[in-house]
N, C-alpha and C positions, 0 to 999 in steps of 0.2 A: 205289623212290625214286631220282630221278638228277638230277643235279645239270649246267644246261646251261653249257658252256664259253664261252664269248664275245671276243674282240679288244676290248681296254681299250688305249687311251695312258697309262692310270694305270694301268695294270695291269703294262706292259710294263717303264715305269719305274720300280715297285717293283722287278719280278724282275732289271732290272739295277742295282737296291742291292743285293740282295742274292746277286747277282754280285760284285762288291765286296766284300763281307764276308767272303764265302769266300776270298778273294786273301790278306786279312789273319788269319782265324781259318782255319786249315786243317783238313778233314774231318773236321767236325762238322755239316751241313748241316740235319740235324735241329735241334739246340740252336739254331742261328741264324734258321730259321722259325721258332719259340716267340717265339723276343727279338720279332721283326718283328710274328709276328699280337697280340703282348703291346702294342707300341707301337699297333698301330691298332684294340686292341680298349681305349682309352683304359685300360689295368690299368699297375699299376706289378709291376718283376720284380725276384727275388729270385734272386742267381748263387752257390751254394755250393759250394764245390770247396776243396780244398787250396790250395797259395800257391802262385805259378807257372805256373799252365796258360792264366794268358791272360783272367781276369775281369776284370782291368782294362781289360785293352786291347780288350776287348769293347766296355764303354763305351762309350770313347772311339770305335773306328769306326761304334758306333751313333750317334753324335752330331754324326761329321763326313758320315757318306752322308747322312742324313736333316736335313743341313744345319740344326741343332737350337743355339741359344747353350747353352752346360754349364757347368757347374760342379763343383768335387769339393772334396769336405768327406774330413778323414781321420778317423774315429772313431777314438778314445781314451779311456781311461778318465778323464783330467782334464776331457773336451769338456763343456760349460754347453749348455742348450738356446738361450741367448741367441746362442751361436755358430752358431749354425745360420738359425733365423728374423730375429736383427736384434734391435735395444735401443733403447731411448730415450735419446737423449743430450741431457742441458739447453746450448740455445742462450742464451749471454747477452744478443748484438747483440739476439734478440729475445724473450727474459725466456719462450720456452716449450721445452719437450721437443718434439724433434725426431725421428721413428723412423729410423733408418739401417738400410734392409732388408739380411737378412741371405743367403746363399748360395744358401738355396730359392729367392728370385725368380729362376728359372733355366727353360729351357725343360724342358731334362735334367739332372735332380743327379744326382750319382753320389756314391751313401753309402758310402765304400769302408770296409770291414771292421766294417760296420754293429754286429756283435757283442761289440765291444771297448767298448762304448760304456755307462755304465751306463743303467740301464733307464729312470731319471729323461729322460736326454739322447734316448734311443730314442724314448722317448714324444711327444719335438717335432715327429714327423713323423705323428704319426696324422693330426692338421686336416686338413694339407697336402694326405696322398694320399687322403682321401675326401673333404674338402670343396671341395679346391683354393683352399686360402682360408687365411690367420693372422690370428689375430686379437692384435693387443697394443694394453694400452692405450684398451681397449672400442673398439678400431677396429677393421675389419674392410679386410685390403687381400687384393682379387684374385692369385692367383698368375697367368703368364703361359701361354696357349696356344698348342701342347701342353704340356700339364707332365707328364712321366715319371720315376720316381725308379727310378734304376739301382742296388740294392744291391748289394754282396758282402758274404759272409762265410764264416768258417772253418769247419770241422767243432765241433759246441760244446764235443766233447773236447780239442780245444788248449786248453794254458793261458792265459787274460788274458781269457776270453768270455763274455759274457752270453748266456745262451738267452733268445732271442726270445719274448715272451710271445704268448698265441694273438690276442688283440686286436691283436697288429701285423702278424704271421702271415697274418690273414684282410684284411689290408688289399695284400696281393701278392696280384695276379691269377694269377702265375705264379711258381715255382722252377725252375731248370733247373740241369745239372751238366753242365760239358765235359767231366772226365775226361783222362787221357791219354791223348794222342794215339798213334796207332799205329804199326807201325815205319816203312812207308813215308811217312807222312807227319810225322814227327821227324825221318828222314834230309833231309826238304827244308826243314824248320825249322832244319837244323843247316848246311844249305850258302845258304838262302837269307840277304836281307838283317835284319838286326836287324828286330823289329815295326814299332819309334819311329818309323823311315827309311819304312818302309811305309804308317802312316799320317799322315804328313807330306805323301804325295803322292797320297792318296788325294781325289778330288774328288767333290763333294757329286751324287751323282746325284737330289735331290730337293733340297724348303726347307720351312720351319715352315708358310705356309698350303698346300700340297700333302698334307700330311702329317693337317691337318684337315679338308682334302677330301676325303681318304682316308678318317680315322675315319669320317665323316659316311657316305659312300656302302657300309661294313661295314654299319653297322646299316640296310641296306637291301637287305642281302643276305634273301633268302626263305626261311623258315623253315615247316613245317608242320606242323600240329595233331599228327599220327604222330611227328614229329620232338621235340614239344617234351613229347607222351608217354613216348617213351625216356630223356630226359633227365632228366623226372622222374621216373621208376622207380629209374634212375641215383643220385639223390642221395635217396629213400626208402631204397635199401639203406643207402647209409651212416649212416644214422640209426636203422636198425632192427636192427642183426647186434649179437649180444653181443657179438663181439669188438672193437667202437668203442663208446669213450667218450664220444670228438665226434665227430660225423658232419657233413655239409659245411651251411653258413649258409645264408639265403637273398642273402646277398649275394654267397656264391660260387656259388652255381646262375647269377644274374643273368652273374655271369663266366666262368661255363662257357658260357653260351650266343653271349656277344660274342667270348669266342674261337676256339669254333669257328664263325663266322658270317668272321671274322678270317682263318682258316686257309682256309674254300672261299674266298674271295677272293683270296688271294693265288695259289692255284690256277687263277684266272681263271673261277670259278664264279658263277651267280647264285643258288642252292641250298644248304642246309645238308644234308648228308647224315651219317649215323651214322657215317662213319668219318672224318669231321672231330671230332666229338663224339670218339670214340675217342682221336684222335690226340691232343687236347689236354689229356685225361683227365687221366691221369698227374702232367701240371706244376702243372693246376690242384687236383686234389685232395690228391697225397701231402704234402704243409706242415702242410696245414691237419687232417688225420685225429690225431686220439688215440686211439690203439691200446689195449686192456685185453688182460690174457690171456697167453696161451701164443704168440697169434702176432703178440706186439711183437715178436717178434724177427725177424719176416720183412722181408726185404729190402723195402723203401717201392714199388720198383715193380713187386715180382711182387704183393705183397700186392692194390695197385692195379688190376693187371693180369688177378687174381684175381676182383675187382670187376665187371669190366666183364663176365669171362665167364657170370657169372650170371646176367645181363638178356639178356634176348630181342632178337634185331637186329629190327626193324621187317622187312616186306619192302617 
């Protein structure tokens, strides 16, 4: 199976977004194509890491290259779900309730430390990232296109955090983890300029209808019958091995497939090939797996990595 390469304009100006993005998030190049094929495989991501390495500012440069209106909500354990989607406030000039939308009407929200949140306030984002819609007040109001929801959160071993329940879990297409950074590239974190400064002058190499041109022309990347064989083998294992609990949804199969369709594109491909499928494995599935057994205790992406070695590559 080979996947034909091709000369795109849309193509060209992704890869210098995310030229950009590496200016500001330094040697992580991996993690930062996840963020990307996550934005244009319409999925919303999920950023987990310790405090400091940079998932904020993550965000935020995904929001200014792909020229995106954001917003950021800071979870807390006082936060109401009313803070999030908006309330009805009674107008007296004219004797009705009035909905005053609330932070989600956004292109990109950014949930920052999503898990501090109680699970009541967690839950106001289910509508949003599957249905792209709130409903209050038996109204139903459109959210805005693209809509991406940026989360972070802690390890759930810090104190002040709620574990993510799997119904909101299976609503992130993607999880990703920066990690720290390495030595050479902290010594240029440490002489370079502050982040802030950096993405203050970062300019938007893309805008919000580009970006849905982009979605649109992903799912028309070419997939094949042998391809979408693999894929299902792929997530029969996770559903069939004693040592999973949960094994992956059909709505994360659906999202396994658009982001590696996500990932050959941004590669300038017109093809899905297995080791796109491969490469997106990992983010999309280790969230969402319920481990049983003796090997909960393996590392989330050897486990995963384990996964993949047991299915047959196509040829």
């Amino acid at each position: 199976m080979t996947g034909k390469s091709t000369v795109d304009p849309l193509v060209n100006s992704l890869r210098d977004a995310v030229v950009s993005l590496e200016r500001v998030i330094l040697g992580k190049p991996a993690q930062l194509r996840l963020c990307v094929a996550c934005l244009l495989a319409r999925g919303h991501l999920l950023i987990e890491d310790v405090p400091g390495v940079g998932k904020t500012t993550l965000a935020h440069a995904l929001a200014r290259v792909f020229g995106l209106g954001w917003n950021r909500v800071q979870f807390t354990s006082d936060l109401l779900p009313a803070d999030i989607v908006g309330v009805s406030v009674f107008d007296r000039a004219t004797q009705q309730f009035e909905f005053r939308k609330g932070p989600v009407f956004t292109q990109l929200l950014l949930a920052d430390e999503v898990n501090r949140a109680s699970p009541r306030t967690q839950s106001a984002l289910l509508e949003a990232m599957e249905e792209r819609q709130v409903s209050a007040d038996s109204q139903t109001y459109v959210l805005p296109e693209p809509f991406f929801v940026v989360a972070t959160q802690n390890p759930t071993d810090q104190l002040g955090t709620f574990a993510l329940p799997e119904s909101q879990l299976d609503r992130f297409l993607m999880r990703v983890s920066l990690g720290y950074p390495d030595a050479g590239h902290e010594r240029e974190l440490l002489r370079s300029e502050e982040r802030r400064v950096l993405l203050e002058q970062m300019q938007g190499s893309l805008d919000s209808v580009t970006v849905c041109q982009l979605q649109q022309r992903v799912r028309q990347v070419h997939v094949s019958e042998r391809l979408l064989d693999y894929l299902q083998q792929l997530l029969s294992m996770t559903r069939t091995r004693p040592d999973i609990r949960l094994g992956l949804s059909p709505r994360a199969g659906q999202g396994l497939l658009r982001a590696a369709q996500a990932w050959a594109f941004v590669d300038g491909r017109n093809a899905v090939l297995p080791d796109d499928v491969q490469a997106v494995f990992p983010a999309v599935a280790g969230h969402r797996l319920v481990r049983d057994g003796l090997r909960a205790s393996v590392p989330v992406d050897e486990f995963v990595r384990e996964i993949i070695g047991t299915v047959p590559v196509p040829e």
